[in-house]
N, C-alpha and C positions, 0 to 999 in steps of 0.2 A: 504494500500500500504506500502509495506514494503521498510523503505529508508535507504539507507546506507552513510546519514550523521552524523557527529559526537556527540552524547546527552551525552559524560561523559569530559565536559572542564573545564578547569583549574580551575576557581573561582564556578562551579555548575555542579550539572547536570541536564539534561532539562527533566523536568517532566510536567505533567499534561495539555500536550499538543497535541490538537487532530493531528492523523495522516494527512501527503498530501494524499490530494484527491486522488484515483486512476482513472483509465476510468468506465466510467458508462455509461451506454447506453438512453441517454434520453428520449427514446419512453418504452423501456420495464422496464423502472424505474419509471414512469409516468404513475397510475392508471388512474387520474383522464383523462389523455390525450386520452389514448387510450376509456375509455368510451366516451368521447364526440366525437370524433370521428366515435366510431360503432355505434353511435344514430343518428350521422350528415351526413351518407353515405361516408366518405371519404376512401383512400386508404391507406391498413396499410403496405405494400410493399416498397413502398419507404420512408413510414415515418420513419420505422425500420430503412432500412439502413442513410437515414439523422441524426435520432437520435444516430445511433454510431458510427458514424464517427465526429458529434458533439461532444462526450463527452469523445471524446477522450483526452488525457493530454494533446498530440503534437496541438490539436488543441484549447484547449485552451488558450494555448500559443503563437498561433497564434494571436487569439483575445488580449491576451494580448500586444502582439508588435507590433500590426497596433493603438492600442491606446498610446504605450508609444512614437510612432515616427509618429509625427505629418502630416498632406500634405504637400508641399511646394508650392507655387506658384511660376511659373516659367514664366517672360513674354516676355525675350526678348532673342536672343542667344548670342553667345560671339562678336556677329556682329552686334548687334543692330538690329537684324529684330526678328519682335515678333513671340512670340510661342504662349500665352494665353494659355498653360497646366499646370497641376499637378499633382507634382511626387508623388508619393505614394509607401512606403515601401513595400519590395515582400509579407509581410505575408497578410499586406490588397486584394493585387490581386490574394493571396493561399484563403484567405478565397472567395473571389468572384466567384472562379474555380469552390471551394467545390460546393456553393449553386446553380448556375448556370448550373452546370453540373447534380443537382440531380432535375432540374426544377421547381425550386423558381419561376421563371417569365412567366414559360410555362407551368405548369400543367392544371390551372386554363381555357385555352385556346382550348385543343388539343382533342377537341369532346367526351374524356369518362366522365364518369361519378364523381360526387363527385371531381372535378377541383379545386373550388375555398374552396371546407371546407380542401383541403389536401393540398393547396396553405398557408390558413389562419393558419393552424396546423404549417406548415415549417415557416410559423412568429415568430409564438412562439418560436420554437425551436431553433431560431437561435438568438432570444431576449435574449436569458440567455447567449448566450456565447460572441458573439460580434454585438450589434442593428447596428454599426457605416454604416456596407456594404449592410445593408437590406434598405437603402434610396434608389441608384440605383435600384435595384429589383423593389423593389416594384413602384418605378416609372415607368420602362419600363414594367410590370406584367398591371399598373394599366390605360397608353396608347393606350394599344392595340384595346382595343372598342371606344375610343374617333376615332382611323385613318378611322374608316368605313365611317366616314363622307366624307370623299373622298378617294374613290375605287381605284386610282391610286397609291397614296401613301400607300395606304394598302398593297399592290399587290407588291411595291418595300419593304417596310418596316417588314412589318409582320413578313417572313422568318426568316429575321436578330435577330431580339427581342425573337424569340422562338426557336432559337438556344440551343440547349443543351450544352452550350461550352463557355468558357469567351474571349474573344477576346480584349486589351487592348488599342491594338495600333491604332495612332493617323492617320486616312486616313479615304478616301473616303468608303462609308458602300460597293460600289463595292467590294472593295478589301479586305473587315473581316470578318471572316468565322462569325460570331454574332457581334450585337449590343443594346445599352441600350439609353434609352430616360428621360431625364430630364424633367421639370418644372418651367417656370421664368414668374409668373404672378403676385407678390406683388411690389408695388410703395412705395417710401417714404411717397405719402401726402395722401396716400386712403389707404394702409393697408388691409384689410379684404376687403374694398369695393372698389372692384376693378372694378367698373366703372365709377371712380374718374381716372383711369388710363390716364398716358400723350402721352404714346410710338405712334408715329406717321407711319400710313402705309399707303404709294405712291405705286402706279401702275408703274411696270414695267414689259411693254409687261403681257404673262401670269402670271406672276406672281407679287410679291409683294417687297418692300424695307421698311426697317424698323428703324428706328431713335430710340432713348430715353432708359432712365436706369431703371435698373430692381433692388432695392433692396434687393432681394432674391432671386438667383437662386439653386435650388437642384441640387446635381450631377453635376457640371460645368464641369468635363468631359465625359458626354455624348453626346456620334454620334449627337442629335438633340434636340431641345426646342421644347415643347408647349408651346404656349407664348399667349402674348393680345395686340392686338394694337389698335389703333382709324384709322380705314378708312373711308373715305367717306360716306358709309351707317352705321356707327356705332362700336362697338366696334366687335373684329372680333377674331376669332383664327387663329391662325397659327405654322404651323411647320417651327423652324429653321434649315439645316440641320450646323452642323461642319464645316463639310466640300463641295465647288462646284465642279467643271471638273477640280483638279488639282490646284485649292489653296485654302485654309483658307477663311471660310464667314469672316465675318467683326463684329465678337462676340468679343468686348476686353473685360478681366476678368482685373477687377477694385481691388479684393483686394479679400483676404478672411475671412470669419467672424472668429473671436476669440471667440466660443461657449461655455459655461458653460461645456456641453456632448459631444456626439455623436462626440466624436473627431476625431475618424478616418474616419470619411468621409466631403470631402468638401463642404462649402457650400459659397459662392460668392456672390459680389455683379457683373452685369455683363451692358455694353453699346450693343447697336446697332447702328454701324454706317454705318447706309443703307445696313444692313445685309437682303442677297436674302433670302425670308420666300416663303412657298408655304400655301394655302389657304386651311381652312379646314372647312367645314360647308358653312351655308350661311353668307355674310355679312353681320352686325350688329347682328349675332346669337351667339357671341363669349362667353357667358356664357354659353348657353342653350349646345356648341359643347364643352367645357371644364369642362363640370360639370361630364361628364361622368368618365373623369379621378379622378375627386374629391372625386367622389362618392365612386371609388374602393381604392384609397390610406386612405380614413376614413375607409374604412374595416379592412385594419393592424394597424392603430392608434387605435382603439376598442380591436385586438387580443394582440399588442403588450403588453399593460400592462399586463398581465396575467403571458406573460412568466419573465416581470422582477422580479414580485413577486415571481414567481418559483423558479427562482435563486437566489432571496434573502435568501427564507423561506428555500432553500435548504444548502445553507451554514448555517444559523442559526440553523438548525438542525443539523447539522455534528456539529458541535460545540458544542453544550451541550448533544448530544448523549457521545463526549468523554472529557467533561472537569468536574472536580467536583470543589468544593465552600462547602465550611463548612459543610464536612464531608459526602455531599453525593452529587452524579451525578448532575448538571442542568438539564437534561429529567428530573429527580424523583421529581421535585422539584412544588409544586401544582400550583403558582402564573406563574413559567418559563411557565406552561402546560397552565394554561389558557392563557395567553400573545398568545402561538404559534397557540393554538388552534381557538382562536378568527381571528388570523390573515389567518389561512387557510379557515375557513368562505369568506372573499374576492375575495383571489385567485380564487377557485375552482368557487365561484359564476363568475367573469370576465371571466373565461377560457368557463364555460358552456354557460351564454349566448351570448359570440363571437361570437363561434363555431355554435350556431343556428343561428345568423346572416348569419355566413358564408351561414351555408346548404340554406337560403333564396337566396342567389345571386346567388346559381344552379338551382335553380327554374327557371325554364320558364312562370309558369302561372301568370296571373294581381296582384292575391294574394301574389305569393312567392315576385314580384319585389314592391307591397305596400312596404310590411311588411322591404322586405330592404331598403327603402327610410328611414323610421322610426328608426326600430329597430337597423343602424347602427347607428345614431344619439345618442340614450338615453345608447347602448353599451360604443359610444367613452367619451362620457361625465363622467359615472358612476366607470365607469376602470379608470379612467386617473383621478379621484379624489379619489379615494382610493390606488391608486401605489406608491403613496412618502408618504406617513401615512404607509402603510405597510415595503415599504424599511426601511425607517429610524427609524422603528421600529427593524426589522429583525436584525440592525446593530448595535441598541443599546444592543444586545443579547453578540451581539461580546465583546461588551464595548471597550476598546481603539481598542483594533485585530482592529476593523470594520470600524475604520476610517483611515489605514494606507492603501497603497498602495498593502502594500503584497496580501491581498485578493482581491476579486471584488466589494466588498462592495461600495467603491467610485465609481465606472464605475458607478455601478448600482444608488446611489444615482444621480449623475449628470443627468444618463441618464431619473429617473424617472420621471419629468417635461414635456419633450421632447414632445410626444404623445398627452398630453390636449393644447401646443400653435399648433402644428400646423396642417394642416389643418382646420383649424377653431377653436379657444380660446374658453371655455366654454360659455361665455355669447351669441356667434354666435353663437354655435352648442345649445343654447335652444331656440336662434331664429327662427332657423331654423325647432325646433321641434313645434313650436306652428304655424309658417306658414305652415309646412307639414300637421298639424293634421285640419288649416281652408280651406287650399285650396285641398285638396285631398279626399276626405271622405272615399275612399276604404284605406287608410293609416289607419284612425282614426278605421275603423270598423275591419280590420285585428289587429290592436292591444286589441279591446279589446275583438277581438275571443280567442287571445292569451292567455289574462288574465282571460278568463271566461274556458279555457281550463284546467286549473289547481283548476276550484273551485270547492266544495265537498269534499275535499282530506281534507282539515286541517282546521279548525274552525279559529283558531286564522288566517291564511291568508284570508279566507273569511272576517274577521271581517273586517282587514286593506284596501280590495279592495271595501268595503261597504264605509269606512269612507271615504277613498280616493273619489268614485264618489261624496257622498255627499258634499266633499270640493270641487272639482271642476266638477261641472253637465256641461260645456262648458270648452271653451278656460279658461285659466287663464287670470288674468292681465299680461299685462309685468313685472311687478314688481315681479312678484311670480314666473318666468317663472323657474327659479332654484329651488326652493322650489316643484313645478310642477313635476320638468323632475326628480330629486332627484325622488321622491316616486313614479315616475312610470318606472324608472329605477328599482328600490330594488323593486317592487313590476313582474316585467319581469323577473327579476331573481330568484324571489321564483319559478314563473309558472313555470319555468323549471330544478330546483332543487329537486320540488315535484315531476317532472316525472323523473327524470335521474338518480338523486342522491341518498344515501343512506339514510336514516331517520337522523340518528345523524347530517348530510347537512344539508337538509332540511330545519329539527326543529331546528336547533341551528340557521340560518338565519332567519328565520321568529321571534322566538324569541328573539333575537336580535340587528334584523334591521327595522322588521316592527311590534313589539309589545312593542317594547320600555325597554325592559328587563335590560339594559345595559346601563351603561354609554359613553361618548362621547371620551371616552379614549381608544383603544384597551388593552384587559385584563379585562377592568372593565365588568366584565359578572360572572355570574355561573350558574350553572346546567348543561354547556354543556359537552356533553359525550367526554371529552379530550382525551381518550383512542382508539375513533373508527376514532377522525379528525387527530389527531398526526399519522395513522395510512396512512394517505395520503402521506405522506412525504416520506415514507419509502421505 
């Protein structure tokens, strides 16, 4: 991009500085995307145009100014009567349009084919520019199968949610052309185990009243909560809506959290004070009817790291593509080549086997919905422990560049945490993996169809999934359950690297991550063909 700022000033002139970014279109600049995509069934149609309308300048700067101007919390008017909203800068509700309008929330949904792998793609894609507004989304994306638990509220709600169109303002969902759905199910004293929960739900008439605080809500400005309460028969789900016939439920917004990341979007602590909730499921079944939602927001927590590595690994490349250092280019440079090389290993393995999670969750058959019970599990675990080891690597490429403002680098490093606490913190999400694999057994037998899928192909991976059985012929202990989900993560992601990916993939992951070729440093490797992985970037 050619800039007509000034590089000849008084005291120097500015040299050996890469150019600003120009637009770049992040679907047809992205090998690695569009291949797992044409092997995942997804649609390359809209991904296109999302991806260039994402990489465009104007909208990266978008992304930039909805992180540099923070929410507000807004609770009372000039009158003293409360409002319990938050204002949000135009660019965060420009960037909401964008996504919403290219059906972020509703693909996944709308009867054709390849929904949720072109849903989990538009994650990615919108992870490298700004993650803060994909919270909403993928909340209200991730609702939509929790509402069948009552056909009523489907039938009013549904429409609203898969609107192609952002609708901001603060009213009854009658009255907005679309609507988005939040989440407020963590307590201070139970945390993860949230049937420790205290929020108290009383009968009124058909429906419900609900008391008690939520120390985490997502999205606090959306149309409606799924939430948890304690009734009578147990703990239960429920929809909050915003708004009743013409006033304000009885949602007070408590404060907003001061986050490390993800700053452009809010996230709240929030009361119920005898806020009118409509019932969803049966009573006392209020996990079993909110897991559904759990289930599909761990899907973009699994894809999102992918794309932040993208964005990292993609600025660190623009970078030593044009900065030199004693006397020759950073690319030409053997140490720079491995460092970047090693670290697109990660990447490309995260993006790959997301993306087969996703094509699992368009499945219809017992097998395709196993395999997603699992395989988003050991995806979100696996990603979301290699995404802050790969950023803050990417940025130490930059050297000081990558810790100032001017780039993305800090978004991205804040942001890279985000993914492994929530929806379940690693030590849950391998709880979760060794209860899936005792109480399920089509889980267990669909994974290791997976894994036996790929064998034949590469000696050295055969060897690793030899060793692996013989270390754990059962369940693991709990004590091992990380060490467990670790090498049957990196061993899922070879399976599908050997069938997807190019050889120099492949073999440079297997040798490694599961032959032990490598030290525990990224960089520390060699033999990998640096020429055919740097080649991914480009």
């Amino acid at each position: 991009m050619t800039s007509d700022a000034r590089h000849s000033l008084p005291t120097h002139d500015v040299l050996n500085q890469p150019p600003v970014r120009a637009d770049s279109n992040l679907w047809s600049s992205d090998p690695v995307l569009r291949n797992a995509v044409h092997f995942t069934g997804g649609r390359e149609a809209p991904l296109a145009a999302y991806g260039e309308t994402l990489g465009r300048v104007e909208t990266r700067e978008l992304g930039r100014e909805a992180n540099r101007h923070l929410p507000e919390l807004r609770l009372f008017d000039q009158g003293g009567r409360r409002l319990d909203e938050v204002r949000f800068h135009p660019a965060y509700h420009e960037m909401m349009q964008i996504s919403q309008s290219a059906g972020y929330a509703a693909l996944a949904w709308d009867g054709q084919s390849g929904g949720h792998t072109t849903h989990a793609a538009m994650m990615y894609l919108a992870s490298q520019v700004e993650p803060g507004h994909c919270c909403p989304l993928t909340m209200t994306y991730a609702a939509i199968p929790a509402l069948a638990a009552n056909e009523q509220i489907a039938s009013e709600w549904r429409p609203k949610l898969m609107a192609r169109n952002y609708d901001p303002k603060t009213k009854p969902i009658e009255q907005k052309s679309s609507a988005t759905l939040g989440m407020a199910m963590t307590e201070k004293q139970g945390g993860s185990d949230v049937r420790a929960n205290t929020t108290v739900a009383s009968q009124d008439g058909e429906h419900w009243r609900l008391r008690g605080h939520k120390w985490f809500c997502s999205a606090p400005m959306s149309d409606g909560f799924l939430t948890l309460a304690q009734a009578p028969g147990g703990l239960t789900c429920f929809l909050v809506p915003r708004w009743l016939d013409g006033e304000r439920n009885a949602i007070h917004l408590m404060r907003l959290k001061n986050k490390l990341g993800n700053r452009s979007n809010a996230s709240s602590e929030i009361e119920y004070h005898d806020a009118l909730a409509y019932q969803l499921g049966d009573e006392g079944a209020g996990v079993r009817t909110i897991i559904e939602m759990v289930h599909h927001t761990r899907l973009d927590t699994a894809v999102a790291p992918a794309g932040l590595m993208r964005a990292a690994l993609s600025e660190a490349h623009h970078w030593v593509a044009h900065r030199s250092a004693f006397q020759r280019r950073l690319i030409d440079q053997p140490l720079m080549r491995a460092v970047l090389a090693d670290l697109v290993l990660d990447w490309e393995g995260a993006l790959t086997l997301g993306m087969r999670v996703a094509q699992a969750f368009d499945g219809q058959s017992p097998e395709d919905k196993a395999f997603a019970r699992i395989g988003v599990a050991l995806a979100k675990f696996l990603n979301n422990k290699r995404c802050p080891v790969v950023v803050v690597e990417a940025m130490e490429v930059l050297g000081g560049m990558g810790y100032v403002e001017d780039t993305p680098m800090p978004m991205l490093y804040r942001e890279a945490p985000l993914n492994g606490i929530w929806e379940g913190s690693g030590n849950v999400i391998c709880l979760d993996i060794l209860r899936t694999l005792s109480r399920d057994p089509l889980a267990a037998e669909v994974l290791q169809a997976e894994l036996d899928s790929a064998a034949g192909s590469d000696r050295d991976y055969d060897a690793a999934l030899k060793a692996h059985r013989e270390r754990w012929p059962g369940i693991p202990p709990e004590g091992e359950a990380r060490w467990f989900a670790e090498n049957t993560a990196q061993l899922l992601t070879a399976s599908q690297l050997l069938r997807r990916a190019p050889p120099a993939v492949a073999d440079g992951f297997i040798a490694t991550r599961l032959s032990g070729h490598s030290g525990r440093i990224p960089g520390s490797v060699s033999g990998l063909d640096t020429d055919a992985l740097l080649a991914r970037l480009d």
